[in-house]
C-alpha positions in Angstrom: -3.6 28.9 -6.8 -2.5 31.4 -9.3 -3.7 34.0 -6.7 -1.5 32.7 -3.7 1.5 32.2 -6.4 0.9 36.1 -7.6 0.7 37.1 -3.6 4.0 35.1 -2.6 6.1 36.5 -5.7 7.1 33.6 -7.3 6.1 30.8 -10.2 4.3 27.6 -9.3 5.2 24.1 -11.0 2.1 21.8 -11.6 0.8 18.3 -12.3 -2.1 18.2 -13.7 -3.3 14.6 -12.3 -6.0 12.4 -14.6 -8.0 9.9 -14.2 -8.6 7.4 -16.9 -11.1 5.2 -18.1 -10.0 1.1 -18.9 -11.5 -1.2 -21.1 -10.9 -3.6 -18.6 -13.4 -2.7 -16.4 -10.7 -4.0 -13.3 -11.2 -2.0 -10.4 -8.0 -2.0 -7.4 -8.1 -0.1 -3.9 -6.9 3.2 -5.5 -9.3 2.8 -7.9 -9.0 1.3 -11.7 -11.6 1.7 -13.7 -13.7 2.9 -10.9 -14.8 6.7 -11.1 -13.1 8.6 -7.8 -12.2 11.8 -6.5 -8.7 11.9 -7.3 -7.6 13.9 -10.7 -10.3 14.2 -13.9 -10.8 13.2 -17.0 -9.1 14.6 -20.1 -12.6 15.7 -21.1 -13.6 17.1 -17.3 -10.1 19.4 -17.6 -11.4 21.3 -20.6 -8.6 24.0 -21.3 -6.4 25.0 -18.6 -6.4 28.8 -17.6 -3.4 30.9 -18.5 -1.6 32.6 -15.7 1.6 33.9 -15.5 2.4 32.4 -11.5 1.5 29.0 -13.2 4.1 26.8 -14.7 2.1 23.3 -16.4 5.4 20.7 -15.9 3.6 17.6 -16.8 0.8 14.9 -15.7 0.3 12.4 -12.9 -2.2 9.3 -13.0 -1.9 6.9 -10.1 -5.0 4.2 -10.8 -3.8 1.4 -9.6 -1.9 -0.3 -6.7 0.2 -3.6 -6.0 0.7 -4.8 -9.0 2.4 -8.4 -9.6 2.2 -8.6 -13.7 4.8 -7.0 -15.5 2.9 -7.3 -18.6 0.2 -5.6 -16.9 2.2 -2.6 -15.7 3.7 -2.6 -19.3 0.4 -1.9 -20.8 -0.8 0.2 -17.9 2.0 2.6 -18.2 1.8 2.6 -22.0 -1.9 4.2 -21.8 -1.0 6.3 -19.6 2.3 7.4 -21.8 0.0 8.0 -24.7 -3.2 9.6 -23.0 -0.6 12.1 -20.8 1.2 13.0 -24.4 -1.6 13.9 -26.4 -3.3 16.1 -23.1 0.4 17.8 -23.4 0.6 18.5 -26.8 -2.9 19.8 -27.1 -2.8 21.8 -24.0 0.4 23.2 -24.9 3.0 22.6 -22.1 6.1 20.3 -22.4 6.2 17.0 -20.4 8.3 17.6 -18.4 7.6 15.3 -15.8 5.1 11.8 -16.4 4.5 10.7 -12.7 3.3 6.8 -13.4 2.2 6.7 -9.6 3.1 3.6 -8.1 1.7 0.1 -8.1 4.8 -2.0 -8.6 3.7 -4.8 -6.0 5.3 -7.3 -3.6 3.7 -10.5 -3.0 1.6 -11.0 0.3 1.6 -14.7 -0.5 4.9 -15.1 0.7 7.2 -13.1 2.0 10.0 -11.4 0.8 8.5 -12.1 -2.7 8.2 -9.0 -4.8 8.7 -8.2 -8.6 12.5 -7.8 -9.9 13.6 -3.7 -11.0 15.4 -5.2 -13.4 12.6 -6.7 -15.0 11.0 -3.1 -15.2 14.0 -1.4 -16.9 12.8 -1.9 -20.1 8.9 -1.0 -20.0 10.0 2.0 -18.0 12.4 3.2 -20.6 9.7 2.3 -23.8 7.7 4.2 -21.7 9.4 7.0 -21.2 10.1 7.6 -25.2 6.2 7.1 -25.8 5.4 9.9 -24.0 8.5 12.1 -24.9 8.9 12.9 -21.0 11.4 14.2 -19.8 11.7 12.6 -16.2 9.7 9.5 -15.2 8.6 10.3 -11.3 7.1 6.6 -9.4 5.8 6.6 -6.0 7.6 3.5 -4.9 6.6 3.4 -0.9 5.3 -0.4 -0.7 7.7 -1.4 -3.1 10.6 0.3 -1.2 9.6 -0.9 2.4 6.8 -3.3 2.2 9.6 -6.3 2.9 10.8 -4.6 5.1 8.4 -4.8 8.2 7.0 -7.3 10.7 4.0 -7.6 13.0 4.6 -9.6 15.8 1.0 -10.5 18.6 0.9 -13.0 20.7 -1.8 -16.1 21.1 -3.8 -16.0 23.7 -6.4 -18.6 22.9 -7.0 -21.6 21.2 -10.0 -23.1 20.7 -12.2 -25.1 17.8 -15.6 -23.7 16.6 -18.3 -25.8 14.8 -15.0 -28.2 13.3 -12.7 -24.7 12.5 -9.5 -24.1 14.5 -8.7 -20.6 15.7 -6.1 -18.9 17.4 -6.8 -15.9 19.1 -4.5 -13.0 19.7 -3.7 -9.9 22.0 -3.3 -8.2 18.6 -5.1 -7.9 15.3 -7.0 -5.2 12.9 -6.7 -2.5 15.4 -3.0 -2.8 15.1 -2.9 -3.8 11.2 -6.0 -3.5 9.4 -5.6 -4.5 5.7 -6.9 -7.9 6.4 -10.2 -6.3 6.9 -9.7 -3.2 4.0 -8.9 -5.8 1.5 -9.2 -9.4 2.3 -5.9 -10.0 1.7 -3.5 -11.5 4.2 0.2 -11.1 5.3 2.2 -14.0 5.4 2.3 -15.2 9.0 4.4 -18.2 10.8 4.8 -19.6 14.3 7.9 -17.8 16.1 7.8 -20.7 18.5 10.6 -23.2 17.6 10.2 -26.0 19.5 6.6 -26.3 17.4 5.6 -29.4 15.3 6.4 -29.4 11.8 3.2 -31.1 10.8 1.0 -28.0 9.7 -2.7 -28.0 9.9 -5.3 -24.6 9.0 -6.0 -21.8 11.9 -7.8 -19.1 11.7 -6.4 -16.3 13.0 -8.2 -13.2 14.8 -7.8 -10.4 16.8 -9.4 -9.7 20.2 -11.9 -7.1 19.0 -15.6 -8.0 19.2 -16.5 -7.8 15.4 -15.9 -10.6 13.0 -13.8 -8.3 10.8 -10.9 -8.2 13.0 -9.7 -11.5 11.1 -5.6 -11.6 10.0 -6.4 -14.8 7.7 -6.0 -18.5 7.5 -2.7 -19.7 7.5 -1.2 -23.3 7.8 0.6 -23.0 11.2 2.3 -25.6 13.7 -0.4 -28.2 14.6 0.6 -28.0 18.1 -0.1 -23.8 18.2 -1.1 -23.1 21.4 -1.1 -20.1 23.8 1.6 -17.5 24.6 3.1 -18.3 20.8 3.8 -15.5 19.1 2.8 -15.5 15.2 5.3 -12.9 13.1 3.5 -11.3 9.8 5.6 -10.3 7.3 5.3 -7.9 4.6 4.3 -5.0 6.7 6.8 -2.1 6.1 4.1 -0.3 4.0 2.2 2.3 6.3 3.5 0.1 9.3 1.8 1.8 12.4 -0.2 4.7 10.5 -2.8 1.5 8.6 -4.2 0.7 12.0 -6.8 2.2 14.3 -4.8 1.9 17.0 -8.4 3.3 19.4 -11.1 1.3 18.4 -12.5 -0.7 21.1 -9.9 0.4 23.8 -7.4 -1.9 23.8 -3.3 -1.3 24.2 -1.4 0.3 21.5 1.3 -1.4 20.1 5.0 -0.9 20.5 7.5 -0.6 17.4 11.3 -1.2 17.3 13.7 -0.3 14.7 16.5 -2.2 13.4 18.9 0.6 12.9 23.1 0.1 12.8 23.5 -3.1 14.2 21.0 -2.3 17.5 17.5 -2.5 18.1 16.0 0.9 18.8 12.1 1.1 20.6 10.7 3.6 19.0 7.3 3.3 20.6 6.2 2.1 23.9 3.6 -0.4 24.3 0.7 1.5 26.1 -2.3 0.2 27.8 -5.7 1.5 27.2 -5.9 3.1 30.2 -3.1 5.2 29.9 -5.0 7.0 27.2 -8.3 6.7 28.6 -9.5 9.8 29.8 
């Protein structure tokens, strides 16, 4: 990097990005306590090389993801505030910059539900005087537009298995695959309004032929029944780009936008065999 930097003419400004150990032992999807390829340990980092393209601005640790706790972000961010100081001071570059990552979660057990800002003020500001940073940088993307996004598919089966109910749909992990990443669910309810309000438990799938492609179990409309269409909330994070949109060949799915008052298609929906070649 220093060599590119010295070729273009000009300085570079750098993170250095670690990657912690937690007495917890917790692991999350980007990691916890969990050893992974993103960043190194204090230890691994050893002393950084001098060069005169290379400007150290401050440290980056991003260990966890969709968190609910504000007590648990609290002490989160406070390890980091202290670990990130101390790799400063003895390395010998100002903090500039502490990037905390992100993590702040919103609730997929209901939706809309996420965790107040205001709430956060305070840990973020103790947190910032820990470490003696100068900025605070967060990487806010599922906090920002998680609420903001909905998956509509529609049913296209009913049918009970060994005593279960399940709904089958024309969509499902090919077209939003966290389900199956994570076992956790998006909230889902019956569009349909004419529906019962007695509720009873469906299971919910997709039409691809692996029992992965499973949205979760929701309690729905007794009466559910083909050519409903179930809404998921909660899906503004990654929206169309957390899918494999290819696997098993069947249609891609259309998006719309909700921009100034008017509904804008941004995508078209496409059949497989428009793509098929």
């Amino acid at each position: 990097l220093g060599k590119l930097a010295a070729a273009a003419g000009r300085p570079v400004n750098i993170l250095i990005r670690l990657q912690l150990d937690w007495e917890s032992g917790a692991t999350s999807v980007l990691g916890g306590n969990k050893i992974t390829a993103f960043g190194m340990s204090v230890e691994d980092w050893g002393t950084l090389p001098k060069h005169p393209h290379l400007r150290y601005r401050g440290v980056h640790v991003f260990q966890w993801g969709n968190v609910l706790s504000v007590a648990t972000l609290a002490a989160v961010w406070k390890r980091i505030a202290e670990v990130a100081r101390g790799f400063s001071e003895a390395q010998g570059f100002p903090l500039d910059v502490l990037d905390l990552g992100g993590g702040i979660g919103i609730s997929y057990a209901e939706a809309g539900g996420m965790l107040a800002w205001e709430s956060l003020k305070r840990p973020l500001a103790e947190t910032r005087a820990a470490a003696g940073a100068g900025e605070l940088w967060m990487e806010l993307g599922r906090y920002a537009v998680g609420p903001f996004g909905t998956y509509v598919t529609k049913v296209m089966e009913r049918k009970s298995v060994r005593g279960e109910s399940f709904l089958l749909c024309n969509g499902g992990s090919q077209h939003m695959v966290r389900p199956a990443l994570v076992g956790e669910s998006f909230p889902c309810q019956n569009l349909n309004p004419t529906r019962s309000e007695a509720l009873k438990n469906f299971h919910v799938h997709g039409p691809l032929c692996t029992a992965l492609d499973c949205l979760g179990s929701f309690l729905l409309p007794q009466d559910s029944a083909e050519e409903d269409l179930l809404a998921f909330s909660q899906c503004g994070a990654y929206g169309f780009t957390e899918s494999m949109p290819y696997f098993l060949c069947h249609e891609l799915a259309g998006e719309w936008a909700w921009q100034n008052g008017k509904w804008r298609e941004i995508r078209k929906v496409e059949a497989a065999e428009s793509w098929l070649r």
